[in-house]
Structure formats: C-alpha cells, structure tokens
C-alpha positions in Angstrom: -6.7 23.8 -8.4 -4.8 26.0 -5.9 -1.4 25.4 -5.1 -1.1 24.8 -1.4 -4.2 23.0 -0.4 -2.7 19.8 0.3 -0.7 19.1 3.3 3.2 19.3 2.6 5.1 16.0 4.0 9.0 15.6 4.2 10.2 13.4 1.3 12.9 12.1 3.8 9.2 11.3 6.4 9.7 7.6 6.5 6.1 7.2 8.6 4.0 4.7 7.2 1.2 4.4 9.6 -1.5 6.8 10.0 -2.8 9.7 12.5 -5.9 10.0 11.3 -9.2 7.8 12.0 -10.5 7.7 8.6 -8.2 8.9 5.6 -5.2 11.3 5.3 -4.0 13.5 2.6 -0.3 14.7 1.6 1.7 15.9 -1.1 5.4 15.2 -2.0 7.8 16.3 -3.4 11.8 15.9 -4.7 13.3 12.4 -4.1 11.3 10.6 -2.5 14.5 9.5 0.0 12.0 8.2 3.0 10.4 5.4 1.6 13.1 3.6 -0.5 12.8 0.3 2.0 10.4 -2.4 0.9 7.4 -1.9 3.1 3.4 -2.9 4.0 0.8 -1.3 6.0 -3.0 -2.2 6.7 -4.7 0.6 4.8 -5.1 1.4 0.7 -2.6 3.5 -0.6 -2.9 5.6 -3.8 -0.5 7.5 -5.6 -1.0 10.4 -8.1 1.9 11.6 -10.0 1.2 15.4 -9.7 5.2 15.4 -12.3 8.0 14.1 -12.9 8.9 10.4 -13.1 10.1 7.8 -10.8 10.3 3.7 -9.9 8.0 2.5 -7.7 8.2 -1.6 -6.6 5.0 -3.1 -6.2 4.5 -6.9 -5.0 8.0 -8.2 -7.2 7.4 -5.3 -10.2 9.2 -2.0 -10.8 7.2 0.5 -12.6 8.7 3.8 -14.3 6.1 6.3 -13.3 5.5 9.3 -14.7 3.0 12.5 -14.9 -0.9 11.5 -14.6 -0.3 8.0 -13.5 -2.6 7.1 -10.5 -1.0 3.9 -8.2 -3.2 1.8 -6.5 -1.4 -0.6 -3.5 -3.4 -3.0 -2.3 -3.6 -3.8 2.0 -0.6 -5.8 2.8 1.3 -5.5 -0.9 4.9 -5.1 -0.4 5.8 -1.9 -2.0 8.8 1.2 -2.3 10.3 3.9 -3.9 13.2 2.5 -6.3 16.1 5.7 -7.0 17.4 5.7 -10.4 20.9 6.3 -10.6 20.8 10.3 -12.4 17.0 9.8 -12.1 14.3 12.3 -12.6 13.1 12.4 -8.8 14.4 15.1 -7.9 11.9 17.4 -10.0 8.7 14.9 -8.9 5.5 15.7 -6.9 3.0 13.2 -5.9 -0.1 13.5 -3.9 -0.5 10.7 -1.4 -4.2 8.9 -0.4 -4.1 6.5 2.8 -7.4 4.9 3.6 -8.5 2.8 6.2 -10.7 -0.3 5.9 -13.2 -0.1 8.0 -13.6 3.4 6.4 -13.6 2.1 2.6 -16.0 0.0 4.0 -18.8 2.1 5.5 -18.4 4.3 2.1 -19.2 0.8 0.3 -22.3 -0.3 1.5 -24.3 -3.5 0.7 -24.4 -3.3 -3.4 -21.0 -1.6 -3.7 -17.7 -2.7 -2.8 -15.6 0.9 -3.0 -12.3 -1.2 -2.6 -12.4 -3.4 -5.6 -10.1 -0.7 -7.7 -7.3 -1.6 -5.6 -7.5 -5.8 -6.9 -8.8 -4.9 -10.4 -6.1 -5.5 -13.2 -3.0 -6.6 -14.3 -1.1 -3.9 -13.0 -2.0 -1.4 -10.3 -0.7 1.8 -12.5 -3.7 3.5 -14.3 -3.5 6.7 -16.7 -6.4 8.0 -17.1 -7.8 11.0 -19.6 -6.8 14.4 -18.6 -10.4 15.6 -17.7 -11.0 12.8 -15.8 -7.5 13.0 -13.7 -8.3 16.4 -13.0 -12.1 15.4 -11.7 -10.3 13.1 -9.4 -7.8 15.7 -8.2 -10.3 18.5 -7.8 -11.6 15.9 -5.2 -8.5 15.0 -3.1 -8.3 18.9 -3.1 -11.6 19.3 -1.3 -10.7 16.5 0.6 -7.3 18.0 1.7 -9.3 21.3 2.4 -11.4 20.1 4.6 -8.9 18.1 7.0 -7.5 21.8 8.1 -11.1 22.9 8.5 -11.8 24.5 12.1 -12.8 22.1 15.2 -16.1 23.5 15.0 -16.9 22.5 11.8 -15.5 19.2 12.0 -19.1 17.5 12.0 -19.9 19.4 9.1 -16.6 18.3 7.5 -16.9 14.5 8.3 -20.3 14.5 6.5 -19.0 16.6 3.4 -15.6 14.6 3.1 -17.7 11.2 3.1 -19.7 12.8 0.1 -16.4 13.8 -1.8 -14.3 10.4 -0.9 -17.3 8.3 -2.2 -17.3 10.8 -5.2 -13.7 9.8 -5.6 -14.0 6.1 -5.6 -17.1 6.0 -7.4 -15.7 7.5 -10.3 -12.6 5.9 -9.7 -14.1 2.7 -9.6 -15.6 3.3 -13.1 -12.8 4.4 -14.6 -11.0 1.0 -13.4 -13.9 -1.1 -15.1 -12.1 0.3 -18.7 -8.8 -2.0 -19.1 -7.6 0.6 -22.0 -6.9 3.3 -19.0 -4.7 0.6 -17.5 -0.9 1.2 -17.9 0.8 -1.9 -19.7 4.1 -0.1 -20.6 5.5 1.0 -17.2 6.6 -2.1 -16.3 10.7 -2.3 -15.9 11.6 -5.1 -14.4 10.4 -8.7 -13.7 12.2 -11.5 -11.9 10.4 -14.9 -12.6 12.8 -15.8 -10.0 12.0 -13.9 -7.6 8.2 -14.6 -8.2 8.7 -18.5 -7.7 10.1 -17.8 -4.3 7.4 -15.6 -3.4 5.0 -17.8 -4.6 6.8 -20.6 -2.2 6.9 -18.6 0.5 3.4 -17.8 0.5 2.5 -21.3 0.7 5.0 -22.3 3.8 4.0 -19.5 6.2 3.1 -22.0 8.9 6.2 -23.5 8.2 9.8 -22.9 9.3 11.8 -21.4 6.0 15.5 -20.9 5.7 17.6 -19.1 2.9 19.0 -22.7 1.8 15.4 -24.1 1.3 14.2 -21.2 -0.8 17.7 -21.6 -3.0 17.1 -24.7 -3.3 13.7 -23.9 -5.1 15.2 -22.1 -8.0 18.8 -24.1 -8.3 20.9 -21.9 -7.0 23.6 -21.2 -4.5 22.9 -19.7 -1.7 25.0 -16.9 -2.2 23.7 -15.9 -5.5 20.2 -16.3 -4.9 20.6 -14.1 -2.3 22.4 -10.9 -4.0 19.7 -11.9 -7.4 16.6 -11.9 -4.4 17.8 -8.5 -3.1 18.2 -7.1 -6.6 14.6 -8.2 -7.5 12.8 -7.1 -4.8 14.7 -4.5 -2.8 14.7 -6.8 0.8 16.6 -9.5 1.8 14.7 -13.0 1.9 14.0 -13.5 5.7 13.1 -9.4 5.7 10.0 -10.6 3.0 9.6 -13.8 5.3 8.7 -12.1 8.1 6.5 -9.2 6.5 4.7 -12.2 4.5 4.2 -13.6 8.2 3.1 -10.5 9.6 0.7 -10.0 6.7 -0.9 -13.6 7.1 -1.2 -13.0 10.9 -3.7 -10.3 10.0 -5.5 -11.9 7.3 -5.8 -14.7 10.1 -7.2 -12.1 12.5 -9.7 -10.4 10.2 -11.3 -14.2 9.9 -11.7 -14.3 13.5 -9.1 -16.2 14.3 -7.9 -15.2 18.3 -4.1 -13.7 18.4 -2.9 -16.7 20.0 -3.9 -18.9 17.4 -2.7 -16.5 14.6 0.7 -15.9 15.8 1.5 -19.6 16.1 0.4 -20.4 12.6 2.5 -17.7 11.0 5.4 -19.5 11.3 6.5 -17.4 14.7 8.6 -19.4 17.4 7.5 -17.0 20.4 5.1 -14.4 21.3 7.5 -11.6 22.4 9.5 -11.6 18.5 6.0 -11.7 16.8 4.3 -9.2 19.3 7.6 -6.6 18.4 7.4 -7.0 15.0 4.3 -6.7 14.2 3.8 -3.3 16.5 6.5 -2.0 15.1 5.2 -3.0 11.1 1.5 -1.2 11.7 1.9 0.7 15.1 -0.8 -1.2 17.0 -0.2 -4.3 19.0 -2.1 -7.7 17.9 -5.2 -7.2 20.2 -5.5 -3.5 19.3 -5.7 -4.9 15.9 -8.0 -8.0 16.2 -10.3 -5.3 18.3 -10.4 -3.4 15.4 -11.5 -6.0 13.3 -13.9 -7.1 15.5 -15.5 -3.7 15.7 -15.2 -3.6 11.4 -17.3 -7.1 11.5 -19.9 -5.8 14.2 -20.3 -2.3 12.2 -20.9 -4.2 9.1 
C-alpha cells in the first residue's frame, strides 16, 4: 500500500460529525490531542492502529492499543482518546472509518445485517492475522482513493466504493464471527463503580437525576464520587447525563417517536436547552434528524 492515499487530518481536528453523505476516510497521526473529551456521534466509527500504541475509552473501559488492533465504536457509545503520562502517542498513526446508517444499511440488505460487527463481543478491540489486516487495509486504501477521484467520475466511484465497502464489512464481519481474533488483554482499567452508575442512569433518563442521588447509589460522598466518576470515565456525571439523554432522544426518534414527544421523555425541562445541545452533539437539529430517519425507514 502506498503511502499518502489516505486523507491526512490534524491530530489537534476535534470534528466529530461528518461532511460526507455516505462514509469518510482519514488518517492520523502523533498525539491524538483533538479527541481526548468523552464524546458520541450517530455513525460507526472504526479504528485501525496503522503504529504505535495508545488508550482509547470506550463505554466505561480504557484499552491500551497498539499496532494491528482494529476498534469498533458502536452508534451512540461514549468514547475518547486517554494521554498516558510519557506515553507512546506521539510516534502513533491510525486510520479512521466513519459510516453512516442509512449507508451500512443499504450495503446490508434483507439477509445481511453489515452492522452487526460493531455489537458482536466482549470487547470492541479485534487483532486480527497479518494477511487478513492487510486485506482490510488494501480496502480502506481503494476506498480513500476514490473519495479524491475527479467530479466526473464520481458515479463511477459511488458504484465502485459500494463494491469495496461491502468487501470490507463482509470480510470483516467474518472475521468477527471468530472470538479467538478478539482482544481480551487490552483492557486497563475497569470501574464497577462507575458501571453501577451508568447502569442507573440508563434506567432514569425520563427522570430528573442529581449528583447526590447517583452518590447515593454507590455509598459515597458526593465529593468523592465525583473526583472517582471523573477518573473512571473521563466526564463529569451531569456531562454523561446529558449525552445519555441526547443519545435516548435519538433512539426515541429512530422508533418513530415525533421530536416533541422525544425531547420530553429524555429527562429535558425545555425545548430551547435540549434543541442546543443536541445540534451542537451531532450537527443537525432534532427534525433534520427525525427526517432522516424517516427517510432510512421509507428506503428500507
């Protein structure tokens, strides 16, 4: 694979919403400085450790990455670059996949669902044989190829990149099926903690939640469940609160549920806080994004 073919993007870039319809492709590199605060966004995210190592939080877990380890983030999983103090990051280079939905979807079809690789396992870090890493690669280089293709040829393109994503997740999809390629041993940290109150929080969206309820959970002070929270996870408790909200509003609205029902059972008080939060968390307003949906469950 040539050097170069992949679209370079700033390690201090702290966009996470994309410009592209379908899919984009980017590659990384040094510390990864621009992505260090806990966040979500509405499309699949993988990872490939090109070298290097680093931490990577994912959904309450830190994982020490390192060369050939493929990342799969979920819609909607709470994730970030963790720095090491005198860490390796400086020296790293990742390639970056961000999918859409509605995209994965029309790849899927009826018999195949394309997505299921970013659910399957216990973890979401994968190491896979060298031969087969460098298949997958090989394709994200085609892929990357043809997003700087000319305008003229970008019917042509659509039509080849379709045959080269499903490629991809085809063959990443059976790869996934194998638990031996999945990484146990990455794992850093875990904060049963910090899980219990995630799990709480989950199941009180509608609800109104305050810092001294969620200490009260797990016996602590307020204090020192909230420097122990912050440790764990990388956010403050009402910053995970509201993402968690934000994140059931649009499971509410891919279910059909109208914006003005979703944003009152997500635990919002007014329309104006949840309408500016939640544009500034995926870059579309609420009825941009229950459109979208709509359009997804017409397509399909």
């Amino acid at each position: 694979m040539q050097r170069g073919k992949f679209r370079q993007m700033d390690a201090e870039d702290e966009r996470q919403f994309m410009l592209a319809e379908n899919y984009e492709i980017m590659e990384k590199n040094g510390v990864p400085v621009g992505a260090v605060q806990m966040h979500s966004h509405d499309f699949y995210e993988l990872l490939y450790i090109e070298a290097g190592e680093m931490a990577y939080h994912v959904d309450n877990r830190l994982y020490r990455l390192r060369e050939g380890d493929f990342v799969l983030i979920n819609r909607n999983s709470l994730h970030h670059y963790q720095l090491i103090a005198d860490g390796p990051e400086k020296s790293s280079r990742r390639i970056l996949l961000w999918v859409t939905r509605e995209y994965m979807q029309q790849l899927s079809g009826e018999r195949v669902d394309l997505s299921a690789c970013f659910c399957r396992g216990e973890s979401p870090v994968w190491h896979f044989p060298r031969r087969h890493s460098r298949m997958l690669v090989s394709f994200l280089a085609e892929l990357a190829g043809l997003q700087e293709g000319a305008q003229e040829e970008q019917g042509e393109n659509d039509l080849i990149g379709r045959s080269y994503m499903t490629l991809f997740f085809v063959t990443l999809n059976r790869l996934c099926r194998d638990p031996a390629f999945l990484s146990r041993d990455v794992e850093l940290v875990y904060d049963p903690m910090a899980a219990q109150v995630l799990a709480y929080i989950d199941d009180h969206l509608e609800q109104s939640l305050t810092v001294e309820e969620l200490a009260e959970q797990v016996a602590l002070s307020k204090y020192y469940f909230l420097r122990r929270f912050y440790a764990a996870t990388g956010m403050t408790a009402h910053e995970v609160v509201m993402k968690k909200r934000l994140m059931y509003a649009c499971r509410l609205m891919e279910e059909g549920m109208s914006v003005s029902e979703a944003w009152g059972k997500c635990g919002y008080r007014d329309y104006s806080s949840f309408f500016r939060k939640f544009k500034k968390e995926f870059g579309v307003s609420p009825k941009e994004f229950q459109k979208r949906c709509s359009e997804s469950m017409t397509a399909t």
